[in-house]
N, CA, C and O of each residue as an XYZ file, in Angstrom:
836
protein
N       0.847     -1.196      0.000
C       0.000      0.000      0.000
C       0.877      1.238      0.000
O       1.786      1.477      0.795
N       0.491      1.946     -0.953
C       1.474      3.533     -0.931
C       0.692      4.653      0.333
O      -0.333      5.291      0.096
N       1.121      4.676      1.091
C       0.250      4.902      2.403
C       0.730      6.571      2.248
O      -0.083      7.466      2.481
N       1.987      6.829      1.874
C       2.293      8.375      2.419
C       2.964      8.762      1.379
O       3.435      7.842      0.712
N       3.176      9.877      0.999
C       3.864     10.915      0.352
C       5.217     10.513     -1.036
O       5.345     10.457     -2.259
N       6.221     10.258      0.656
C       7.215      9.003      0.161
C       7.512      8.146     -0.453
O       8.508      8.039     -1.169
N       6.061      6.852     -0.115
C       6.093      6.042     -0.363
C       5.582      6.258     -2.144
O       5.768      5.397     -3.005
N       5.052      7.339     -2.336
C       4.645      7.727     -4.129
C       5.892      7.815     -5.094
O       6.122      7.342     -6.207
N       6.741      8.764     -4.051
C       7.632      9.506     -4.819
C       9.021      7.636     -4.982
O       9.614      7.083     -5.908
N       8.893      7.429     -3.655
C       9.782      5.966     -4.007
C       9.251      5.102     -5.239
O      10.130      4.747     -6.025
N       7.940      4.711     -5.524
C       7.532      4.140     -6.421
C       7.715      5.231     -7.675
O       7.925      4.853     -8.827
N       7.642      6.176     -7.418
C       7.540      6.954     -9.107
C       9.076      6.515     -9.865
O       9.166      5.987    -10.974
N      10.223      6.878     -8.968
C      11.858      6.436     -8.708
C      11.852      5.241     -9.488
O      12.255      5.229    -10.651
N      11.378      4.158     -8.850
C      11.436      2.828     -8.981
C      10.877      2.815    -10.743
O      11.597      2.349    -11.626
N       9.631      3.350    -10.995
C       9.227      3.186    -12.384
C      10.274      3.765    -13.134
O      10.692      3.146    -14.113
N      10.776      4.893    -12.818
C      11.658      5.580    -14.075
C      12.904      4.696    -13.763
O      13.198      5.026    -14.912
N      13.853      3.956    -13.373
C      14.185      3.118    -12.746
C      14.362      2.210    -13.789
O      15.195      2.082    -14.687
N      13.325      1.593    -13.423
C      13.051      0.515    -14.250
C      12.774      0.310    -16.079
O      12.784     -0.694    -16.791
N      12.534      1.811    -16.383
C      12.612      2.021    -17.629
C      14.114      2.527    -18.505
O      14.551      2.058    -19.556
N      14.522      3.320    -17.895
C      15.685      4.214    -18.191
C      16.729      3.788    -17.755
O      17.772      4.197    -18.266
N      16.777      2.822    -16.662
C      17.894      2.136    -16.204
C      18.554      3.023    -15.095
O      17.814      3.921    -14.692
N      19.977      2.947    -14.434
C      20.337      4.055    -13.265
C      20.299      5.393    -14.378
O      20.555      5.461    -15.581
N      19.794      6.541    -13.236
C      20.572      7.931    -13.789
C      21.869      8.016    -13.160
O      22.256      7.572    -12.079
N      22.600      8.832    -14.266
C      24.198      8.876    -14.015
C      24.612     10.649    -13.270
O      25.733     11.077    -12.992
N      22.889     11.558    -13.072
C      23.370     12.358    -12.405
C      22.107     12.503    -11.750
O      21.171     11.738    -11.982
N      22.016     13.849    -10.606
C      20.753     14.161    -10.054
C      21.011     15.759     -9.447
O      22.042     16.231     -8.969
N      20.000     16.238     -9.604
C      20.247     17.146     -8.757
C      18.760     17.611     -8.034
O      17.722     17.023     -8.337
N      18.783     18.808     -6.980
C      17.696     18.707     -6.000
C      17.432     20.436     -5.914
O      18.317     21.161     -5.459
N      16.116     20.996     -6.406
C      15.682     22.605     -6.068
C      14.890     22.485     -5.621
O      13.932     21.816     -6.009
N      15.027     23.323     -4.248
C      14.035     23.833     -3.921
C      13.778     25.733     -3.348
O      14.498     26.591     -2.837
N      12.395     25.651     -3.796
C      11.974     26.950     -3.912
C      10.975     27.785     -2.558
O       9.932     27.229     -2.214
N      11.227     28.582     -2.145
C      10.249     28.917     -0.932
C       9.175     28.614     -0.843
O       8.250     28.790     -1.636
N       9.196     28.103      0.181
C       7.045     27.708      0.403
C       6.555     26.358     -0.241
O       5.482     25.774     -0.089
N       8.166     25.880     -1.360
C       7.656     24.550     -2.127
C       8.004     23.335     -1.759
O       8.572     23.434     -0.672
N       7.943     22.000     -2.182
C       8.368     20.881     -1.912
C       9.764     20.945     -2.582
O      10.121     21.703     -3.485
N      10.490     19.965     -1.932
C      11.779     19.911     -2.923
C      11.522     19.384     -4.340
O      10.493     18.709     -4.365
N      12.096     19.475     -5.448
C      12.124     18.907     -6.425
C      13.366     18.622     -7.213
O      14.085     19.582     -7.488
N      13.686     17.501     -7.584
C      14.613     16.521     -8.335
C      14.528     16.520     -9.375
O      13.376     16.542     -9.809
N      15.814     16.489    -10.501
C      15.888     16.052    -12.177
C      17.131     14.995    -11.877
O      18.302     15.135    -11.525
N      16.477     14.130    -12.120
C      17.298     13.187    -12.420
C      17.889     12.948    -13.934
O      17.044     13.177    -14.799
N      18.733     12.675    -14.257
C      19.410     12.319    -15.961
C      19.842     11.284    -16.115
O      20.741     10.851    -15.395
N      19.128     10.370    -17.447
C      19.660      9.376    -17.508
C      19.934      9.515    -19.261
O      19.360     10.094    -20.183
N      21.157      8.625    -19.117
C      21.684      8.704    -20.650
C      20.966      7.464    -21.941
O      20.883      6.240    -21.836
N      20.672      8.080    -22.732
C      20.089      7.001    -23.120
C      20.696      6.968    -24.810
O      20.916      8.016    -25.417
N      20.873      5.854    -25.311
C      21.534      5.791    -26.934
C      20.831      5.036    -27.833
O      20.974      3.818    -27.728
N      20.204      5.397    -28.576
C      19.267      4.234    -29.257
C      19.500      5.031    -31.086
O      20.152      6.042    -31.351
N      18.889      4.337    -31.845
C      18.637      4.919    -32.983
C      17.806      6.198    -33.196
O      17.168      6.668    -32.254
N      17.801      6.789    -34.453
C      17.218      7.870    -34.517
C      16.094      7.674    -34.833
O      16.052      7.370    -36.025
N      14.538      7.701    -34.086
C      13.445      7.485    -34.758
C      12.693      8.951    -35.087
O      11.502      8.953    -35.397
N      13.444     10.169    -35.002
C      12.294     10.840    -35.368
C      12.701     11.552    -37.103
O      13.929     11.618    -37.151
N      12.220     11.955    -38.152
C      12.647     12.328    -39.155
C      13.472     13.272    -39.252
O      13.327     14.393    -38.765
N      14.541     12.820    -39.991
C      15.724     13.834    -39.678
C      16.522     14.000    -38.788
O      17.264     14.968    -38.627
N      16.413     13.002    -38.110
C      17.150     12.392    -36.894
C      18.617     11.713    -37.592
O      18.482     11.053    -38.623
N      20.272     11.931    -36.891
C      20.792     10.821    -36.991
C      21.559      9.798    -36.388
O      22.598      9.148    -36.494
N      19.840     10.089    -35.228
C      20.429      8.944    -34.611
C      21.382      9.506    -33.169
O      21.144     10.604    -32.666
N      22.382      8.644    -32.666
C      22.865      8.880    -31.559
C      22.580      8.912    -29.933
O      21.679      8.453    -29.231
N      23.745      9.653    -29.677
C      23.505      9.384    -27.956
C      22.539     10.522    -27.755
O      22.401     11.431    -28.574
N      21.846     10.417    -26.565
C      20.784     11.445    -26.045
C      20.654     11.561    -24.687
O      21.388     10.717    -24.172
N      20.154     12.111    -23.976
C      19.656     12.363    -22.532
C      18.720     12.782    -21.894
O      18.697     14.005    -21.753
N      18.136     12.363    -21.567
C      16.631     12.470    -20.836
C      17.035     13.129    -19.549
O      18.222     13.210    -19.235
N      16.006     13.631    -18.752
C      16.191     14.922    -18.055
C      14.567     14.500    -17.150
O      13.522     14.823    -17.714
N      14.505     13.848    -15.887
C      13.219     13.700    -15.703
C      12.378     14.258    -14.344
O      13.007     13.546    -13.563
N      11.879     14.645    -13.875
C      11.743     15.708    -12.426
C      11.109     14.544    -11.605
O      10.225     13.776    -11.985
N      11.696     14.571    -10.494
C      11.317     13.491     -9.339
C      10.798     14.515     -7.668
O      11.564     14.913     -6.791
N       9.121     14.693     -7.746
C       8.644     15.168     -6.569
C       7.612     16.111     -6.820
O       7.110     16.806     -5.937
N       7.160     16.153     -8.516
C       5.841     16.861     -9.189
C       4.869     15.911     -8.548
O       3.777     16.420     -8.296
N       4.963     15.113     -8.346
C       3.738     13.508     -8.087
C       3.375     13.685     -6.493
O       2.384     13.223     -5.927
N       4.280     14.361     -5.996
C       4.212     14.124     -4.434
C       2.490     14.456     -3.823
O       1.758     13.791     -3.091
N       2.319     15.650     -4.444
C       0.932     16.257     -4.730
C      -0.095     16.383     -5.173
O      -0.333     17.568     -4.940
N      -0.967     15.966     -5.701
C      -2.368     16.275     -6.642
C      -2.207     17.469     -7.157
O      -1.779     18.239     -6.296
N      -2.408     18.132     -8.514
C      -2.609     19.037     -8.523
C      -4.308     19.058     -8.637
O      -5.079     18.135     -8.900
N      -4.607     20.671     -8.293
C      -5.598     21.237     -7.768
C      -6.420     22.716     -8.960
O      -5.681     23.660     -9.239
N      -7.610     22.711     -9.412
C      -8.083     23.533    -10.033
C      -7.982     24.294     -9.099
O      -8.233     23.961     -7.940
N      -7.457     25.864     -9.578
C      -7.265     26.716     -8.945
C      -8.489     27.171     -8.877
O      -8.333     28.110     -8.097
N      -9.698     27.157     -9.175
C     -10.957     27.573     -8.548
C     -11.330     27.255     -7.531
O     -11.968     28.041     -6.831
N     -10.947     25.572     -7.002
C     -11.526     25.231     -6.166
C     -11.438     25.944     -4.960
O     -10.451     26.597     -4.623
N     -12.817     25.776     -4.093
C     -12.628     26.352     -2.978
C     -11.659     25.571     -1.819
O     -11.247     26.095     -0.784
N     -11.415     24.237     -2.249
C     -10.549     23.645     -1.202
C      -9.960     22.435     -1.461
O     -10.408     21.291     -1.386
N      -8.894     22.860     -1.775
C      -7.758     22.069     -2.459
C      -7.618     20.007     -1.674
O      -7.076     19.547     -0.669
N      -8.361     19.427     -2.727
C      -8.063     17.763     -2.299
C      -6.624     17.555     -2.145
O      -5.846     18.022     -2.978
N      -6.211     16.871     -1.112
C      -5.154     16.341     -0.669
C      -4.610     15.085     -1.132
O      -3.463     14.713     -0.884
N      -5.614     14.323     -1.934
C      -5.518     12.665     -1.927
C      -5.817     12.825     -3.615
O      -4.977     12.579     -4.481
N      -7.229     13.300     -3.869
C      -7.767     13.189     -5.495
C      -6.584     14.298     -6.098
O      -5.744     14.962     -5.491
N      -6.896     14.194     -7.539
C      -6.354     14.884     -8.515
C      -5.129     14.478     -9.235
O      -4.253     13.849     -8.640
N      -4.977     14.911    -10.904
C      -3.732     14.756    -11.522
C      -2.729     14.440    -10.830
O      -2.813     14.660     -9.622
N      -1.407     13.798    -11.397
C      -0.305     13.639    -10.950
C       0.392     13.552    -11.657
O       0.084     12.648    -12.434
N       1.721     14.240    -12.020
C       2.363     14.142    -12.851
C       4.102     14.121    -13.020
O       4.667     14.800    -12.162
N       4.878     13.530    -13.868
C       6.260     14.103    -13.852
C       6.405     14.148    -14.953
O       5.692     13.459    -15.682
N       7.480     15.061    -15.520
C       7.851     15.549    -16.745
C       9.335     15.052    -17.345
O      10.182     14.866    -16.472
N       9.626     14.888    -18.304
C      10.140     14.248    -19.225
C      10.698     14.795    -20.268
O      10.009     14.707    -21.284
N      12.298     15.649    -20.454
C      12.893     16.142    -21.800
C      13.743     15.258    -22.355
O      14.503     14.611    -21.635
N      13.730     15.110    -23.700
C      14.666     14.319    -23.990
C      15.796     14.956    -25.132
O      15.073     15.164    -26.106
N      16.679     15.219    -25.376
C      17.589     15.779    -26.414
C      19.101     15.384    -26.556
O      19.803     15.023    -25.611
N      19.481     15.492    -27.769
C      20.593     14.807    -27.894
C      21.975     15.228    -27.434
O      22.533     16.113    -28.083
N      22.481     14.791    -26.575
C      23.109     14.708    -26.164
C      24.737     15.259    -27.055
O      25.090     15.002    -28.206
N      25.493     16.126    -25.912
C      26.695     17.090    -26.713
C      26.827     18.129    -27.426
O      27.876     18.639    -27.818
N      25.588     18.511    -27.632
C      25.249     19.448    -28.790
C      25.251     20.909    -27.972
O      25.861     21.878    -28.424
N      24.799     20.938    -27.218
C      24.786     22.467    -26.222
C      24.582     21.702    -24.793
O      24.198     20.589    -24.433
N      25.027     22.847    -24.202
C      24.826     22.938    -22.457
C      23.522     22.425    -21.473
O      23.149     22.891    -20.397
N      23.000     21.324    -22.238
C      21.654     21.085    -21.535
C      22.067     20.736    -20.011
O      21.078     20.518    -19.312
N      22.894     20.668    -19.562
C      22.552     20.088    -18.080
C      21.853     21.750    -17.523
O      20.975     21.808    -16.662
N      22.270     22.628    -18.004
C      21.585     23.847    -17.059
C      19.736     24.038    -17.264
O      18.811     24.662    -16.744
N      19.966     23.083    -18.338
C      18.134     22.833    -17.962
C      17.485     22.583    -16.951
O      16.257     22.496    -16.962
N      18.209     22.428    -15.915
C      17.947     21.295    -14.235
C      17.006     22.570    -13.777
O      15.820     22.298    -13.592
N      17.478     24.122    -13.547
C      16.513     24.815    -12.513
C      15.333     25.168    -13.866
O      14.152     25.094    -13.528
N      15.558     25.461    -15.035
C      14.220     25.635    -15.754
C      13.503     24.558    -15.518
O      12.351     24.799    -15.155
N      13.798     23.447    -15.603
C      12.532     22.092    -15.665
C      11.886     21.890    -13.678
O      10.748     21.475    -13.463
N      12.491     22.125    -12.945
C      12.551     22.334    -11.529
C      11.323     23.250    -11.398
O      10.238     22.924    -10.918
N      11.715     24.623    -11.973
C      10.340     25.969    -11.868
C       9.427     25.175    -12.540
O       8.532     24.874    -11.750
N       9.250     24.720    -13.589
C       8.175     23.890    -14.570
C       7.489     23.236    -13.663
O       6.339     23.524    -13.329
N       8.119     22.375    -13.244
C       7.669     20.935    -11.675
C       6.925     21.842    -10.800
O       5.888     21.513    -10.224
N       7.399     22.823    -10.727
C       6.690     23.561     -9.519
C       5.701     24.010     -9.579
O       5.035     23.941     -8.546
N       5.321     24.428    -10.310
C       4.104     25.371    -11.116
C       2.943     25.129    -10.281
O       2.454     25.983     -9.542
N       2.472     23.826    -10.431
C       1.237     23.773     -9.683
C       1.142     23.730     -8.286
O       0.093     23.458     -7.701
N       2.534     24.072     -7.558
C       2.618     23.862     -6.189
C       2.463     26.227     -6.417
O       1.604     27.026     -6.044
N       3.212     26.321     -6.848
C       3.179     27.842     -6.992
C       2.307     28.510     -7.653
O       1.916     29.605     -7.248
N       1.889     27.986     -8.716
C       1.263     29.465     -9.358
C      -0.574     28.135     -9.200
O      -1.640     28.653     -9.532
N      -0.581     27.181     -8.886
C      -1.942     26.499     -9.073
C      -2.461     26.159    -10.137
O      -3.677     26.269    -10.291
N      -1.619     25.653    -11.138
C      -2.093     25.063    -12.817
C      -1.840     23.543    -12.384
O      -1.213     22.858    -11.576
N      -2.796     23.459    -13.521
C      -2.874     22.011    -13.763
C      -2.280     21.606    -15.025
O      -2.875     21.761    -16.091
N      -0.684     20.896    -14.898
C      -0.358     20.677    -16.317
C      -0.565     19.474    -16.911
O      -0.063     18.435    -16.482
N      -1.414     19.548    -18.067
C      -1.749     18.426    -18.795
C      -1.067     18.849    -20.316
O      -0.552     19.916    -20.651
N      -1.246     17.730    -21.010
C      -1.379     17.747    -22.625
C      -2.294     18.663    -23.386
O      -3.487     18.897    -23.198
N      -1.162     19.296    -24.614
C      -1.476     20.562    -25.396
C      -1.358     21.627    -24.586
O      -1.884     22.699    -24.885
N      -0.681     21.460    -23.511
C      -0.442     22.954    -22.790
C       0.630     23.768    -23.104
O       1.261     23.234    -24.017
N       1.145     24.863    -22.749
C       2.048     25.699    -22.992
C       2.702     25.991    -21.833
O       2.181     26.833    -21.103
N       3.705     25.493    -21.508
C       5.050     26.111    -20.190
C       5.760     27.239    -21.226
O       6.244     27.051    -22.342
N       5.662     28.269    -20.571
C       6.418     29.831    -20.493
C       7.926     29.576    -19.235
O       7.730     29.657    -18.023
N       9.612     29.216    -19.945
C      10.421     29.304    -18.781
C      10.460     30.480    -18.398
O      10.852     30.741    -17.261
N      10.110     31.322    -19.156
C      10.742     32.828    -18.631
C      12.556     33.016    -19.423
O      13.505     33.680    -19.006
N      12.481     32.412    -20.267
C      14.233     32.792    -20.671
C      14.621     31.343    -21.800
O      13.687     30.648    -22.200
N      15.952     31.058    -22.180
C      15.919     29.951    -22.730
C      16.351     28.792    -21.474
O      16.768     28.943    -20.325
N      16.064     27.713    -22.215
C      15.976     26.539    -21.329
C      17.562     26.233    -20.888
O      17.902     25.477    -19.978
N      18.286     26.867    -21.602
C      19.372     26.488    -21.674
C      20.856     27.390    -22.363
O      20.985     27.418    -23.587
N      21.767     27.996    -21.573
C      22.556     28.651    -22.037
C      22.565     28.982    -24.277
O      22.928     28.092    -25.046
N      22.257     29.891    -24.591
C      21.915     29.570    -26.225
C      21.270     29.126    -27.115
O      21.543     28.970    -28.306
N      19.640     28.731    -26.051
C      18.739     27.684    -26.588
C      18.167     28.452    -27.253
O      18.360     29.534    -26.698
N      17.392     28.652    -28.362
C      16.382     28.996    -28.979
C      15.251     28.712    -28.704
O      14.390     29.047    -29.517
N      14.880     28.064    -27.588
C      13.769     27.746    -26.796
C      13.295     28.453    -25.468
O      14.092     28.661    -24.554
N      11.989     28.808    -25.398
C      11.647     29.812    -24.499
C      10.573     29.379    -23.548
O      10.239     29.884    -22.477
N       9.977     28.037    -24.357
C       8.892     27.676    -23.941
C       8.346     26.006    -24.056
O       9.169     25.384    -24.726
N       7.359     25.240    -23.659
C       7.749     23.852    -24.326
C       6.421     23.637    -24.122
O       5.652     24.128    -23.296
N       6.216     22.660    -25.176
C       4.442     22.660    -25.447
C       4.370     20.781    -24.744
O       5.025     19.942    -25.363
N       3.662     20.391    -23.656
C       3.625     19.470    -23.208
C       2.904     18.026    -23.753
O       1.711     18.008    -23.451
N       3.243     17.114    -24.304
C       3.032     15.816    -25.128
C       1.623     15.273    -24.498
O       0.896     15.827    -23.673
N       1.454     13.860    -25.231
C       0.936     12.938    -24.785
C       1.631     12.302    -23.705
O       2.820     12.152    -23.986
N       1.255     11.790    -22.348
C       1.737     10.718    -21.992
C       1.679      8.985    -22.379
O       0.908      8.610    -23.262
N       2.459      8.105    -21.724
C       2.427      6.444    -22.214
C       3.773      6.698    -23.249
O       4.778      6.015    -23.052
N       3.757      7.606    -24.248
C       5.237      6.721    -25.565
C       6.004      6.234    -24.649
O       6.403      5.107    -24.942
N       6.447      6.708    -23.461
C       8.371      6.441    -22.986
C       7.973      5.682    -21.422
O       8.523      4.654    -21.026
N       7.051      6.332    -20.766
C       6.560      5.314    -19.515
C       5.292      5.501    -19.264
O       4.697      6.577    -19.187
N       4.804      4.232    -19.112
C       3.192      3.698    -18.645
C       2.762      4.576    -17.513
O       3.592      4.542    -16.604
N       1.759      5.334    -17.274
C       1.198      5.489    -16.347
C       1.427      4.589    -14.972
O       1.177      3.384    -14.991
N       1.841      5.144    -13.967
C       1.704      4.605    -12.505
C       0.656      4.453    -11.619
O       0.421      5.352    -10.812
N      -0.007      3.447    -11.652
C      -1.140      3.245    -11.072
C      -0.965      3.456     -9.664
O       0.040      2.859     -9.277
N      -1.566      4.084     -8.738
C      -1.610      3.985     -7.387
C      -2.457      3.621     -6.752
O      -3.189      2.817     -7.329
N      -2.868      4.005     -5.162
C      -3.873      2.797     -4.622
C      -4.904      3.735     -4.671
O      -4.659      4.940     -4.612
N      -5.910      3.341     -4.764
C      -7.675      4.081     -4.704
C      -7.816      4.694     -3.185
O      -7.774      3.883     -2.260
N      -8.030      6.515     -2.796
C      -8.359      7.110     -4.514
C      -7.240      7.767     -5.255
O      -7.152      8.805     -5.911
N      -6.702      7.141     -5.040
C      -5.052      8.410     -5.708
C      -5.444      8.190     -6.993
O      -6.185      7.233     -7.218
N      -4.922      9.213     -8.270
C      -5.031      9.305     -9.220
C      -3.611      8.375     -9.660
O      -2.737      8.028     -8.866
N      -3.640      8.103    -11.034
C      -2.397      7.690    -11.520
C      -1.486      8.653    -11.644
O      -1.872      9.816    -11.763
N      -0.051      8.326    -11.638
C       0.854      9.418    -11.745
C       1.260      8.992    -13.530
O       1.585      7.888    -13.967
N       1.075     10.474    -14.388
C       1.535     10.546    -15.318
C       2.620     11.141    -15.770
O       2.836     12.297    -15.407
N       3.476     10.516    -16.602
C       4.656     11.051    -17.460
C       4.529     11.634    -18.520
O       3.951     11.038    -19.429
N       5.056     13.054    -18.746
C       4.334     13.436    -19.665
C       5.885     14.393    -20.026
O       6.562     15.077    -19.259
N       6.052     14.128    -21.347
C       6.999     15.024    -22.436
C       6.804     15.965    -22.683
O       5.614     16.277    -22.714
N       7.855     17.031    -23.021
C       8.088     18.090    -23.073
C       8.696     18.508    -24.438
O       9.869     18.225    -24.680
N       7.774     19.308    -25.515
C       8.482     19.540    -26.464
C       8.997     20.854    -26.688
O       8.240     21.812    -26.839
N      10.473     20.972    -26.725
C      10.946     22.380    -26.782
C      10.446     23.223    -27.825
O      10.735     22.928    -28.984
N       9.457     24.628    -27.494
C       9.119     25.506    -28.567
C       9.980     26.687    -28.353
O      10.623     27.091    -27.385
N       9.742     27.230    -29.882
C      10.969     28.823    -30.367
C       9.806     29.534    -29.834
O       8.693     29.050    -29.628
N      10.299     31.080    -29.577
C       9.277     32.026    -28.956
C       8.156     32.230    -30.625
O       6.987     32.592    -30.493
N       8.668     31.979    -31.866
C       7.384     31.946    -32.391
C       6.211     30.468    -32.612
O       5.053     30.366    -33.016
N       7.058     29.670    -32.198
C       6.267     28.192    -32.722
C       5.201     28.837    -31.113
O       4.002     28.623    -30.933
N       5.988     29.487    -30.343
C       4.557     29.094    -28.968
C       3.668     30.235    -29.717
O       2.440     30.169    -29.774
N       4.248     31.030    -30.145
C       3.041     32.555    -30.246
C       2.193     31.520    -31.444
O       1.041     31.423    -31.021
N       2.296     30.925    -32.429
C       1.560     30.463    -33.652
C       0.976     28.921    -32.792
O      -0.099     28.594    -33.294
N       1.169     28.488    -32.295
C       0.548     27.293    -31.172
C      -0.857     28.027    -29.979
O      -1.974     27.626    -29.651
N      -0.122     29.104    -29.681
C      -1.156     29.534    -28.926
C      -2.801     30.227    -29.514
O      -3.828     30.455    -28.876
N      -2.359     30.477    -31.508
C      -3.820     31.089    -32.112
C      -4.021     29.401    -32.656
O      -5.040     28.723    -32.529
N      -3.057     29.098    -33.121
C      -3.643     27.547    -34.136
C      -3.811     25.918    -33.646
O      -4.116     24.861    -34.199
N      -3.297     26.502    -31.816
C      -3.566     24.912    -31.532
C      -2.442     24.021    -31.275
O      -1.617     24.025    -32.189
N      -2.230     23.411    -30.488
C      -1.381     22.207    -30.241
C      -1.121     21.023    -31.196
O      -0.097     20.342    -31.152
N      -2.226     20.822    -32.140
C      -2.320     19.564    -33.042
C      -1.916     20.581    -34.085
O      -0.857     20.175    -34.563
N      -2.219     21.543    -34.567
C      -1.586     21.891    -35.708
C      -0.475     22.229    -35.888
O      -0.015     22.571    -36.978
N       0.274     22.171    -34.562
C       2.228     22.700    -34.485
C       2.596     21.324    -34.340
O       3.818     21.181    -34.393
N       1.957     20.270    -34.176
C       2.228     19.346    -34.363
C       2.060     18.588    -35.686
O       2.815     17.796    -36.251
N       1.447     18.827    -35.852
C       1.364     18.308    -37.560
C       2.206     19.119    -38.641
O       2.435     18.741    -39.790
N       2.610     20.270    -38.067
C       3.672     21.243    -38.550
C       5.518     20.433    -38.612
O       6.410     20.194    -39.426
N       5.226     20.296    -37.231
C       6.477     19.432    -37.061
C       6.505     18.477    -38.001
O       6.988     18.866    -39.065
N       6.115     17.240    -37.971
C       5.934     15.994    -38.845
C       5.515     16.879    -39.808
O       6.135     17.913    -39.559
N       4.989     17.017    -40.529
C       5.274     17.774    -41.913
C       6.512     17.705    -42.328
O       6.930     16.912    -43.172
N       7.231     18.648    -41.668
C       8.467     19.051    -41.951
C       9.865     18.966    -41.155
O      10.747     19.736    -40.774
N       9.525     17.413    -41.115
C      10.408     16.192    -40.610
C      11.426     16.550    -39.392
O      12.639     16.350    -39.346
N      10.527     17.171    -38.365
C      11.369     17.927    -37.126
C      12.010     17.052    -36.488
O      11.563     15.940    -36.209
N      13.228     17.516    -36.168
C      14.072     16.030    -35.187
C      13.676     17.360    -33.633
O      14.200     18.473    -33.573
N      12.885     16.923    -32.806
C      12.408     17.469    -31.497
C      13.618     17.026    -30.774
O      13.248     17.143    -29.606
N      14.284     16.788    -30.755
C      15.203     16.549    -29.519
C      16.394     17.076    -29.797
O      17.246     16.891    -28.928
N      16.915     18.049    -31.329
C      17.988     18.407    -31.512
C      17.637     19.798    -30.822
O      16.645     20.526    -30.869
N      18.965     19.873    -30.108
C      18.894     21.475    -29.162
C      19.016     22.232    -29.699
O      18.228     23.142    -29.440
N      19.874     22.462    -30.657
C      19.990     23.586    -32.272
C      19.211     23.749    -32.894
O      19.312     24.598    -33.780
N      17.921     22.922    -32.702
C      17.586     23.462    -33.713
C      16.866     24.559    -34.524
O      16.903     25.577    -33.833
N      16.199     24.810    -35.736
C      15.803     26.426    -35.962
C      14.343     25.863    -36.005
O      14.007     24.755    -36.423
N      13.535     26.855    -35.485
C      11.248     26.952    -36.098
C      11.531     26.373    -37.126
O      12.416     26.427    -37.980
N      10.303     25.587    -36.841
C       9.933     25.286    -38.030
C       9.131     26.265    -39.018
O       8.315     26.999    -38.459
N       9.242     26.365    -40.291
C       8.532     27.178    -41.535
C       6.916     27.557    -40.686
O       6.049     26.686    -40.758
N       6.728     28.342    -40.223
C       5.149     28.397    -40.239
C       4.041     29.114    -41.284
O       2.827     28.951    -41.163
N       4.710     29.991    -42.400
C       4.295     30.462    -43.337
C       2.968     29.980    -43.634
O       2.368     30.394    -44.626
């Protein structure tokens, strides 16, 4: 039985764990008034599956202590302790190409969000870092995936919600401004169109013409 807090965040560990194999780094922010929060990194090398990909080593980047909590509609008059979303987040990019480890406190503020500002982050949403993600990134902002491609949902005990994993796709300050009038599915179908490798840190917008 996942009886306490802990015992979530140990099982969330254990799932990414078990998928990604050890992470080879970690680090730990915390922010006033918030829970601590963790990015763990694990290296991962597989083929290139996205178009225009070639391939190579990569690194995933994953926040350990978003789950600790439910998040909560900020309308409500009184925030459930037990019900609601659960989530951790998930970057993945290739590895050597730029300075991603300083992604650790942008993805950290991200994790936090619903402990601080009271959002609920799901799929087709828009994270604003406030800056680039990363020393030179061309990224300002990251439009949040489907969960399940990379890890299964974590079932917990009734009534906890499942804890979801959910990806992070790095957007240019115009892919978010043209995402935010045309939609999440259509910057996505933008991408695949025009055979985006999402995980290269260099890389330039796609054409939105």
């Amino acid at each position: 039985m996942l009886g306490t807090m802990s015992d979530v965040l140990a099982s969330v560990e254990a799932k990414m764990r078990s998928v990604f194999g050890e992470p080879d780094a970690r680090a730990a922010v915390t922010f006033l008034g918030t829970d601590r929060i963790e990015v763990l990194r694990f290296p991962v090398s597989e083929p290139g599956n996205a178009p225009g990909s070639d391939g190579g080593a990569a690194v995933r980047y994953v926040t350990l202590g978003m789950s600790d909590r439910p998040m909560t509609d900020p309308t409500a008059a009184l925030a459930d302790p037990v019900r609601g979303p659960r989530a951790e987040l998930i970057l993945t990019v290739r590895a050597g190409r730029a300075d991603t480890d300083k992604v650790l406190r942008p993805l950290a503020v991200l994790a936090s969000s619903p402990q601080v500002e009271g959002v609920i982050v799901a799929p087709g949403a828009s994270l604003d870092t406030g800056g680039p993600l990363w020393p030179g990134a061309p990224f300002t902002a990251v439009l949040v995936g489907e969960p399940g491609g990379l890890v299964e949902d974590l079932e917990l005990d009734e009534p906890m919600d499942p804890v979801r994993f959910l990806p992070l796709l790095p957007m240019t300050p115009n892919e978010a401004a043209w995402k935010r009038v045309q939609g999440a599915a259509a910057l996505e179908e933008r991408w695949l169109r025009h055979g985006t490798d999402l995980r290269d840190p260099l890389r330039q917008g796609v054409p939105l013409g």
